[in-house]
DSSP file (Angstrom, degrees, kcal/mol; ACC not computed):
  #  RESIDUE AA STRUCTURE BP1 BP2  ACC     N-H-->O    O-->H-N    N-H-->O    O-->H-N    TCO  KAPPA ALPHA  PHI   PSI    X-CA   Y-CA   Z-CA
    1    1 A X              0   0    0      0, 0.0     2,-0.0     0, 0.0     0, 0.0   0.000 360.0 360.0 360.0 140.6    0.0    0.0    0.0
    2    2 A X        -     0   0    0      1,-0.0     2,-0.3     0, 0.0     0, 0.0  -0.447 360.0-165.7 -82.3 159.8    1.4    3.6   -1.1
    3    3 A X        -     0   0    0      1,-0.1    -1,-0.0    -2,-0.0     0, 0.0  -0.996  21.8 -84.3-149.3-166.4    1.2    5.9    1.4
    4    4 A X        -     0   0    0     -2,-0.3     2,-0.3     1,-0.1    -1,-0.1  -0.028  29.6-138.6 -64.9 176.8    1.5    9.8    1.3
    5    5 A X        -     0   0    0      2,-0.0     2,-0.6     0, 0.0    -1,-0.1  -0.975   8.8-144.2-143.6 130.9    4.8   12.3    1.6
    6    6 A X        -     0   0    0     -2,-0.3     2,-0.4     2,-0.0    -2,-0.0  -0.920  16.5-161.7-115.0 121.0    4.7   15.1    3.4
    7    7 A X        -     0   0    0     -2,-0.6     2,-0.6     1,-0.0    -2,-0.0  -0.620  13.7-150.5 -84.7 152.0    7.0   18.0    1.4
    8    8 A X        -     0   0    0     -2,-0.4     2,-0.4     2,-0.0    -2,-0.0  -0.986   2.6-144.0-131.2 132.7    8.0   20.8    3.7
    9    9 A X        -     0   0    0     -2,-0.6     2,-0.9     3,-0.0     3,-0.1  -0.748  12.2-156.0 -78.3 119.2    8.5   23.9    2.5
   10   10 A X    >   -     0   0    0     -2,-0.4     3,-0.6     1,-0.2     4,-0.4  -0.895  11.2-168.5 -78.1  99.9   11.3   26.8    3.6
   11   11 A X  G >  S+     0   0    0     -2,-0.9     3,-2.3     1,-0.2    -1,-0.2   0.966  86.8  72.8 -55.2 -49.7    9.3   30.0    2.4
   12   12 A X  G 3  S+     0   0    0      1,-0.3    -1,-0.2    -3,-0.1    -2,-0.0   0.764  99.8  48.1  -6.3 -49.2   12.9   31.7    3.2
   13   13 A X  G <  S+     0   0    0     -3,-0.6    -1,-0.3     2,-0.1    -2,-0.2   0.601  91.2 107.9-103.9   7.8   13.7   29.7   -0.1
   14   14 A X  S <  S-     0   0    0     -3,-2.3     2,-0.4    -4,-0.4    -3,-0.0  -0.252  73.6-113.6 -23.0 121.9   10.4   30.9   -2.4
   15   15 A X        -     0   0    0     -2,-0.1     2,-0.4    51,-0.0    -1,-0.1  -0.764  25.0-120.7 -63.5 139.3   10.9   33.2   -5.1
   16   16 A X        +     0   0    0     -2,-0.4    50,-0.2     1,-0.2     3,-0.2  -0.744  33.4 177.7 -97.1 106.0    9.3   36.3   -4.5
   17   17 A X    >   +     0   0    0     -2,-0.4     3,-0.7     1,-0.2    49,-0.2   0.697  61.8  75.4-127.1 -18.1    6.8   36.6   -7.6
   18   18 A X  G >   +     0   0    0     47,-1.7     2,-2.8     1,-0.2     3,-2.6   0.836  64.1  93.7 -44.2 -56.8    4.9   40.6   -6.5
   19   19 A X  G 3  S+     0   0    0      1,-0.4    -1,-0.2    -3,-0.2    -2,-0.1   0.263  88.0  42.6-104.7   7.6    7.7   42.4   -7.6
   20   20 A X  G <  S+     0   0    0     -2,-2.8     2,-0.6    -3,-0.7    -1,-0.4   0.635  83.0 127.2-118.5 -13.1    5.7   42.8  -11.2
   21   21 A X    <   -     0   0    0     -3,-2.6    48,-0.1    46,-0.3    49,-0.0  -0.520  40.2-175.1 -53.3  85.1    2.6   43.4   -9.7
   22   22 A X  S    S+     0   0    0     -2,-0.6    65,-0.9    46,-0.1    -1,-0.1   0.833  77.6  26.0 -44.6 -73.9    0.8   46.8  -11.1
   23   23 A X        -     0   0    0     63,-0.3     2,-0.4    46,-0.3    63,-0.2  -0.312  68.9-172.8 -12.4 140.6   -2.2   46.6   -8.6
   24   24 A X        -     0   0    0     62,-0.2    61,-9.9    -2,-0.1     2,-0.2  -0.986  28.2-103.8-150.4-175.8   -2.5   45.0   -5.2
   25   25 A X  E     -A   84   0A   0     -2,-0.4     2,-0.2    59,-0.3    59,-0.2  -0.838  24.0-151.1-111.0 149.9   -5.3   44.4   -2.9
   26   26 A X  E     -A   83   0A   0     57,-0.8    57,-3.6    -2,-0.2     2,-0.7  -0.989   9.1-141.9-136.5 132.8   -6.0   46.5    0.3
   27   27 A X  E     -A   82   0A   0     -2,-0.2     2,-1.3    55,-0.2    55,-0.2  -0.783   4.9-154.6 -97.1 121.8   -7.9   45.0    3.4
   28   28 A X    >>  -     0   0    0     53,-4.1     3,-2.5    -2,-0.7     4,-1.9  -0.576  17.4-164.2 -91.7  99.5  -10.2   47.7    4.8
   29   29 A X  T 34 S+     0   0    0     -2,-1.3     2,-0.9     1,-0.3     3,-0.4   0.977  85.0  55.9 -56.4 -50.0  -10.0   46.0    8.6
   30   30 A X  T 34 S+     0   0    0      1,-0.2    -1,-0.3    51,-0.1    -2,-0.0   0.337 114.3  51.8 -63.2  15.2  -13.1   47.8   10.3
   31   31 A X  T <4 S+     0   0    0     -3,-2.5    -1,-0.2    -2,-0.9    -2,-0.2   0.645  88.7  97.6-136.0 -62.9  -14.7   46.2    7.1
   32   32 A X     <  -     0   0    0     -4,-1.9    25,-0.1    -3,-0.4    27,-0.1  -0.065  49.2-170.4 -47.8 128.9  -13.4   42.7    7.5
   33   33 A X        -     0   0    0     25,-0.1    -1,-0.1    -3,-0.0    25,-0.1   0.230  37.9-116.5-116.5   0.3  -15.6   40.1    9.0
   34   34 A X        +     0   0    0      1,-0.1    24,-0.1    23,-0.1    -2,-0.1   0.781  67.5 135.1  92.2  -0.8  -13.3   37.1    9.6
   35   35 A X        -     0   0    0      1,-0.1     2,-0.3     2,-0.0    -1,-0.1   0.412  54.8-142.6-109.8  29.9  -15.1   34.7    7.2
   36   36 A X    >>  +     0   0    0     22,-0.3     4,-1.5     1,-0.1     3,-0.7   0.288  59.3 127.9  56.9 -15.1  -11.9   33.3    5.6
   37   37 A X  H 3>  +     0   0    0     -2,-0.3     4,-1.7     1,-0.2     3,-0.3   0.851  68.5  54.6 -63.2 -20.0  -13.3   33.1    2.1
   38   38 A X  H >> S+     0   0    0      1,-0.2     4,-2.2     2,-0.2     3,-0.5   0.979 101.6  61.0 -59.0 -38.9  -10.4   35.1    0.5
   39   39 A X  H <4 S+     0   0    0     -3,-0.7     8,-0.2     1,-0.3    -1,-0.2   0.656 109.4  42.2 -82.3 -41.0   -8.0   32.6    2.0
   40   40 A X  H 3< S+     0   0    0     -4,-1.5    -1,-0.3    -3,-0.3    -2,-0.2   0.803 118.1  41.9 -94.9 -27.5   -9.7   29.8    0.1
   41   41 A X  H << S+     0   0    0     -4,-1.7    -2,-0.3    -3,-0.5    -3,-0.1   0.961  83.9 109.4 -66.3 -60.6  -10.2   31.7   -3.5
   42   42 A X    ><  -     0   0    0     -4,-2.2     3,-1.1    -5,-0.2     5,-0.2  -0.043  58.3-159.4 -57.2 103.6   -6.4   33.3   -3.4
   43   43 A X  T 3  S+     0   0    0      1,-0.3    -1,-0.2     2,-0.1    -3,-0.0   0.805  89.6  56.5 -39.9 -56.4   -4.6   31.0   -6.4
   44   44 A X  T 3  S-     0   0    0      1,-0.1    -1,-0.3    22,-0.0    -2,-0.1   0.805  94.7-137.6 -57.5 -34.6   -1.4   32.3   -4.3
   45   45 A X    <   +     0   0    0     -3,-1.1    -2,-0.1    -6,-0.1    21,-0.1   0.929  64.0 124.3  80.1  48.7   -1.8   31.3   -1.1
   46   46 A X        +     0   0    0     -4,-0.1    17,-1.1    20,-0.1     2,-0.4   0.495  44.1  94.0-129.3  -0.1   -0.5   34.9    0.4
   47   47 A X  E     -B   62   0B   0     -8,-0.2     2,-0.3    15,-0.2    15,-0.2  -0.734  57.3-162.5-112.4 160.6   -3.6   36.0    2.8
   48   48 A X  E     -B   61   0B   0     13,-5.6    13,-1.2    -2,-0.4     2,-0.3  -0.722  30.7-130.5-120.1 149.6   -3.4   35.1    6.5
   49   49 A X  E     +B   60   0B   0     -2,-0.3    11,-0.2    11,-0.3     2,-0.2  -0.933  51.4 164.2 -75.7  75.2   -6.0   34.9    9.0
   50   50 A X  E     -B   59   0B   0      9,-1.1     9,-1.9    -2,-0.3     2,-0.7  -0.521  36.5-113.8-110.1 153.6   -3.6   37.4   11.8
   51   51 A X        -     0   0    0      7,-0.2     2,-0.3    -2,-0.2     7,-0.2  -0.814  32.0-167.2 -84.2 110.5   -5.2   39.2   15.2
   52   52 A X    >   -     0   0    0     -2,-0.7     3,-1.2     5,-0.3     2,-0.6  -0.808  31.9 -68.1-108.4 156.0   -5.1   42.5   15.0
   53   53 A X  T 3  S+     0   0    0     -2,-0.3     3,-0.1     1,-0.3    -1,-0.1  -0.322 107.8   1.8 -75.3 105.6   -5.6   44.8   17.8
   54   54 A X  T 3  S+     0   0    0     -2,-0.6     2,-0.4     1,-0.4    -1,-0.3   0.435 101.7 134.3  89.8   8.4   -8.8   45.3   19.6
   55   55 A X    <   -     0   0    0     -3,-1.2    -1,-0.4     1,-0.1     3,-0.1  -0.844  49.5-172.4-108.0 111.1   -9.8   43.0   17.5
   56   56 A X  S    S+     0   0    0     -2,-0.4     2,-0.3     1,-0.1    -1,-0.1   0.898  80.7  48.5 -68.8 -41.6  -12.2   39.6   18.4
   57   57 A X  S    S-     0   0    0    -25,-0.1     2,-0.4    -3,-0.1    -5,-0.3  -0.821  88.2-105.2 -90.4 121.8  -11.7   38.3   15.0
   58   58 A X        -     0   0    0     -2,-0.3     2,-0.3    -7,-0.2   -22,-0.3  -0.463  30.2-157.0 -71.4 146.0   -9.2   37.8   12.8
   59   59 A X  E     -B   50   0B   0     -9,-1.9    -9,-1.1    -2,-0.4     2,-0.2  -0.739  20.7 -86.3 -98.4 117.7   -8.6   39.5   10.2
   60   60 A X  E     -B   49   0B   0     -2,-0.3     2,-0.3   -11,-0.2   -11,-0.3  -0.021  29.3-175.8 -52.0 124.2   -7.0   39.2    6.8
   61   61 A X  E     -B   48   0B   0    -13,-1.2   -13,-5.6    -2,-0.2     2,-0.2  -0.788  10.0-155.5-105.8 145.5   -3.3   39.8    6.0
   62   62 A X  E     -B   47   0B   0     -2,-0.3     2,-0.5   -15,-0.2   -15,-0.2  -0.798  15.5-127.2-100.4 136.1   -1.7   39.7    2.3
   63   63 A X    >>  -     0   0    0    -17,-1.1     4,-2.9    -2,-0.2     3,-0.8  -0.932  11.7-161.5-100.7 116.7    1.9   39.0    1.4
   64   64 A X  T 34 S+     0   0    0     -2,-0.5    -1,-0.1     1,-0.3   -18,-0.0   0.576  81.1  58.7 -28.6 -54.7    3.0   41.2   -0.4
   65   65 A X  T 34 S+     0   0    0      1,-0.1   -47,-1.7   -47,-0.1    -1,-0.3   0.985 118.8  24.8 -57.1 -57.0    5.7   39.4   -1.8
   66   66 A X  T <4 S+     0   0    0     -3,-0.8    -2,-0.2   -49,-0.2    -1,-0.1   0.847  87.6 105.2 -80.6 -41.0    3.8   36.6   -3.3
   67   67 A X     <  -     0   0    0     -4,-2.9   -46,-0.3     1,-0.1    -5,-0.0  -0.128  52.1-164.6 -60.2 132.6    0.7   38.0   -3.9
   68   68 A X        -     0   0    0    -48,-0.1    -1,-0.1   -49,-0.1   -46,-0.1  -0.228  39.3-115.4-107.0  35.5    0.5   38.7   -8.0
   69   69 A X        +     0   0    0      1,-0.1   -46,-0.3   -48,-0.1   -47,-0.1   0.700  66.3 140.5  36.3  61.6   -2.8   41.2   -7.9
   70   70 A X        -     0   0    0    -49,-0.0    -1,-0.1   -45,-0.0   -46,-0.1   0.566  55.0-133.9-110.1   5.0   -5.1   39.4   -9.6
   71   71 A X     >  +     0   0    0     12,-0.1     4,-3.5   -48,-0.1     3,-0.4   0.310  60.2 131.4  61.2  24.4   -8.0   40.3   -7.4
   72   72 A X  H  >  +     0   0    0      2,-0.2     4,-2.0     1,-0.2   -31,-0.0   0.775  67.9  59.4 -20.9 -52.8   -9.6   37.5   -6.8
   73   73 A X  H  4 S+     0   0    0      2,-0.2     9,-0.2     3,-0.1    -1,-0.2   0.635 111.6  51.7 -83.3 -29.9   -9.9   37.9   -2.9
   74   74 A X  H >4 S+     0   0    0     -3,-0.4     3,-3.7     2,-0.2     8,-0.2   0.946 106.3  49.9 -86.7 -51.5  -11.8   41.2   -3.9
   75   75 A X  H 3< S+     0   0    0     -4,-3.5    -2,-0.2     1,-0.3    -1,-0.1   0.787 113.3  45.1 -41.4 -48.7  -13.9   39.7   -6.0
   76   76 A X  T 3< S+     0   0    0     -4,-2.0     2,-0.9    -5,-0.2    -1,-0.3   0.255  78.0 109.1 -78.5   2.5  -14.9   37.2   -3.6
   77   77 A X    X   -     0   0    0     -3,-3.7     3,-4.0    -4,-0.2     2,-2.0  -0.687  59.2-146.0-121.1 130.6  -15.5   38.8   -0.5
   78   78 A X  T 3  S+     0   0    0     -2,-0.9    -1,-0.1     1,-0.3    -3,-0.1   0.233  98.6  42.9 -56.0  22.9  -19.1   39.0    0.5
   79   79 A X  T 3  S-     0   0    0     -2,-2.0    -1,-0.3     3,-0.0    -2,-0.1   0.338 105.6-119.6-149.7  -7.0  -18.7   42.8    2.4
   80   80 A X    <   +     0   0    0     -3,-4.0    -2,-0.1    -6,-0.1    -6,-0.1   0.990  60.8 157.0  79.5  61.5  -16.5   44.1   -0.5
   81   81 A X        +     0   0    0     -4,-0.3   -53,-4.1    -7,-0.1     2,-0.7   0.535  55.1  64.5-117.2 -29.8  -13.6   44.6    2.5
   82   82 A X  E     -A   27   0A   0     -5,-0.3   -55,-0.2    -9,-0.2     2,-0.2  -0.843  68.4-171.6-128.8 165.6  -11.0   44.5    0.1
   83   83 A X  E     -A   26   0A   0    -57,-3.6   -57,-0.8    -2,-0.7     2,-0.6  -0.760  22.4-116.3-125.3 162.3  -10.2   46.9   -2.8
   84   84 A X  E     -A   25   0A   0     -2,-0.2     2,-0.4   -59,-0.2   -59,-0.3  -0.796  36.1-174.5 -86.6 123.4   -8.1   47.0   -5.6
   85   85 A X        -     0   0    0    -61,-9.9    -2,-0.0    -2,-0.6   -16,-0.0  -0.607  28.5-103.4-170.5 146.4   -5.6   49.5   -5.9
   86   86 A X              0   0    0     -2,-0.4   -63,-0.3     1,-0.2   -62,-0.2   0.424 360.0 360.0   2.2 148.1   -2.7   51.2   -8.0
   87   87 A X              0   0    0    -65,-0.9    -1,-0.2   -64,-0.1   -64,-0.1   0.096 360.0 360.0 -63.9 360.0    0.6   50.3   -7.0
């Protein structure tokens, strides 16, 4: 019987793929409801669930590095919380 492999990643050793990015997305926090769907649309994998301060809920974070604008995560979130915008 096969069984699975687990790869582990060093992000430390990633290529850093934003750095062409014309647009990025901006998370309006007092906006933000916690409900993780960007996190599951993002292609990249660059938004975080983080605590932010005064804050019950978390909230999303983008990296910056990875993230390639394509605005998915706005598209997809039901309170419009994040926006597109100029670099």
């Amino acid at each position: 019987m096969e069984q699975g492999a687990t790869i582990k990643h060093n992000i430390k050793n990633a290529p850093k793929t934003g750095s062409w990015r014309y647009i990025k997305p901006e998370v309006n926090k007092d906006k933000c409801i916690g409900c993780e769907t960007c996190v599951a649309f993002c292609p990249d994998a660059c938004i975080e669930m983080r605590k932010h301060e005064n804050d019950k809920k978390n909230k999303a974070e983008i990296d910056y590095d990875f993230c390639k604008g394509c605005g998915v995560c706005a598209q997809v979130c039901p309170v419009k919380a994040i926006i597109m915008k100029k670099n």
